[in-house]
C-alpha positions as CSV (number, residue, x, y, z in Angstrom):
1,X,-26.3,-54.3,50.8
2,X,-28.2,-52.2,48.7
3,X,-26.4,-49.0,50.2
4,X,-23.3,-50.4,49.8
5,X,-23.4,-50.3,46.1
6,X,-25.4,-47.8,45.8
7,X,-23.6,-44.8,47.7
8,X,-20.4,-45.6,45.3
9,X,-22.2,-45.9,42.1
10,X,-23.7,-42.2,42.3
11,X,-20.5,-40.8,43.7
12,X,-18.6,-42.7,40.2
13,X,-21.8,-41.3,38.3
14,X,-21.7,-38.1,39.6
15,X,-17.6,-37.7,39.3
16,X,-17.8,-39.0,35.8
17,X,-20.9,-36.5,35.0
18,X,-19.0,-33.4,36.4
19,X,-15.5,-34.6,33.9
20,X,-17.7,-34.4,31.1
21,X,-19.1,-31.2,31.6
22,X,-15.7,-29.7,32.5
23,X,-14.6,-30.8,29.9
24,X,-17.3,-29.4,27.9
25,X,-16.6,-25.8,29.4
26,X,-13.2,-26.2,29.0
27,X,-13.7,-26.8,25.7
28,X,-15.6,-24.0,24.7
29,X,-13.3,-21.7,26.7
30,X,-10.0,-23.0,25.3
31,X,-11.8,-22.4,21.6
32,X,-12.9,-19.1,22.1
33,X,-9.8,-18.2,23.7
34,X,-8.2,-19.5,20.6
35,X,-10.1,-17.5,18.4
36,X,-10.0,-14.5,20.4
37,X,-6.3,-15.3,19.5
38,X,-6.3,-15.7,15.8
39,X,-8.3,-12.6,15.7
40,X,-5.6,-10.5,17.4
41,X,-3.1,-12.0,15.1
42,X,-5.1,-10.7,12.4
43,X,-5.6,-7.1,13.2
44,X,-1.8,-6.9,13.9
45,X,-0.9,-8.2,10.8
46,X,-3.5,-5.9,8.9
47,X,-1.9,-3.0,11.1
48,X,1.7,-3.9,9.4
49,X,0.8,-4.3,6.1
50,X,-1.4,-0.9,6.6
51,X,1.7,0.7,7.6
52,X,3.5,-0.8,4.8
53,X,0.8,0.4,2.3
54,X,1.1,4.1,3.6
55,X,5.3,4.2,3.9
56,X,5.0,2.7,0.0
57,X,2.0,5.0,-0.8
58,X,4.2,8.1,0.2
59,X,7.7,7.0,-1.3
60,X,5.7,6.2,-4.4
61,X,4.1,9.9,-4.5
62,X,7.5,11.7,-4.1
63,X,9.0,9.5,-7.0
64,X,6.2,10.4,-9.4
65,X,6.5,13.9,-8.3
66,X,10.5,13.8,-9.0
67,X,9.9,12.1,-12.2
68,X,7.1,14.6,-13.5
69,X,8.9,16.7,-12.6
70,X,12.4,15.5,-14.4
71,X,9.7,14.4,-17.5
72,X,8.8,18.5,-17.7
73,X,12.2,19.6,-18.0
74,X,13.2,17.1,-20.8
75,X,10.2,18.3,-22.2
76,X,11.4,21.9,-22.3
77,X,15.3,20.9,-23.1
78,X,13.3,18.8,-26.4
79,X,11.4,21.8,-27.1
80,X,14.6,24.3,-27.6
81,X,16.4,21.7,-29.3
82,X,13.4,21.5,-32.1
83,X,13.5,24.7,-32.4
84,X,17.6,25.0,-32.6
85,X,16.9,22.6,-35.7
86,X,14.4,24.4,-37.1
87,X,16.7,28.1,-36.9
88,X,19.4,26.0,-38.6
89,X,17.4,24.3,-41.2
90,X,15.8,28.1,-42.0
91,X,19.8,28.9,-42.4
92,X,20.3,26.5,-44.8
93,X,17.7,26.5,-46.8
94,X,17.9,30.4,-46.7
95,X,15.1,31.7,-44.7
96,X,17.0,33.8,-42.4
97,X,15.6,35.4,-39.0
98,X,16.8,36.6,-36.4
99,X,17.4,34.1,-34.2
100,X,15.3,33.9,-30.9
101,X,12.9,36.5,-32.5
102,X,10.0,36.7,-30.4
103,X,11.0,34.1,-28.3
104,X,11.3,33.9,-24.8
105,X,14.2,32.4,-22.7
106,X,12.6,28.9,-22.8
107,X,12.5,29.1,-26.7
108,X,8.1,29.1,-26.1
109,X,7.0,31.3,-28.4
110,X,3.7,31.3,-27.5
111,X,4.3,31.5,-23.8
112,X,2.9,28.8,-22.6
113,X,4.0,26.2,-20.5
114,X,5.1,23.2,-21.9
């Protein structure tokens, strides 16, 4: 009678021992494959926003360049103009000179750059 109890206990030990250590494995697996997951979801995102860095990077470089660029020439079209006010205020008070005397085409007198 022994036998008879016996043989079915082990085989409902033994069933119930393998479940737990499948589930144990499958577990494990299913995290790590979950990870793996989250892990690849992060380097695509960092991927995107590197790309979006760079495209912003380079439009941002050109429109400094533009806008040195435009901030030189106003600086040159303020320089004349200075010295348009200062010819006319030499008129008036009586000071006259030639105007553009010594002067290049830019209205730099020293030749620089400005």
């Amino acid at each position: 009678m022994e036998d008879i109890l016996f043989t079915p206990l082990i085989s409902v030990l033994c069933s119930a021992l393998s479940s737990g250590i499948t589930f144990l494995l499958t577990r494990r697996k299913y995290s790590a494959e979950v990870d793996s997951q989250r892990i690849k979801n992060y380097r695509d995102a960092f991927e995107v926003n590197k790309q979006i860095m760079e495209n912003s990077i380079q439009v941002l470089s050109e429109r400094v360049k533009s806008l040195e660029e435009e901030n030189n020439n106003l600086r040159q079209q303020v320089r004349t103009l200075e010295l348009q006010v200062i010819d006319i205020l030499k008129l008036k008070v009586g000071f006259s000179e030639p105007k553009n005397k010594g002067r290049k085409k830019d209205g730099n007198i020293s030749g620089k750059k400005i």
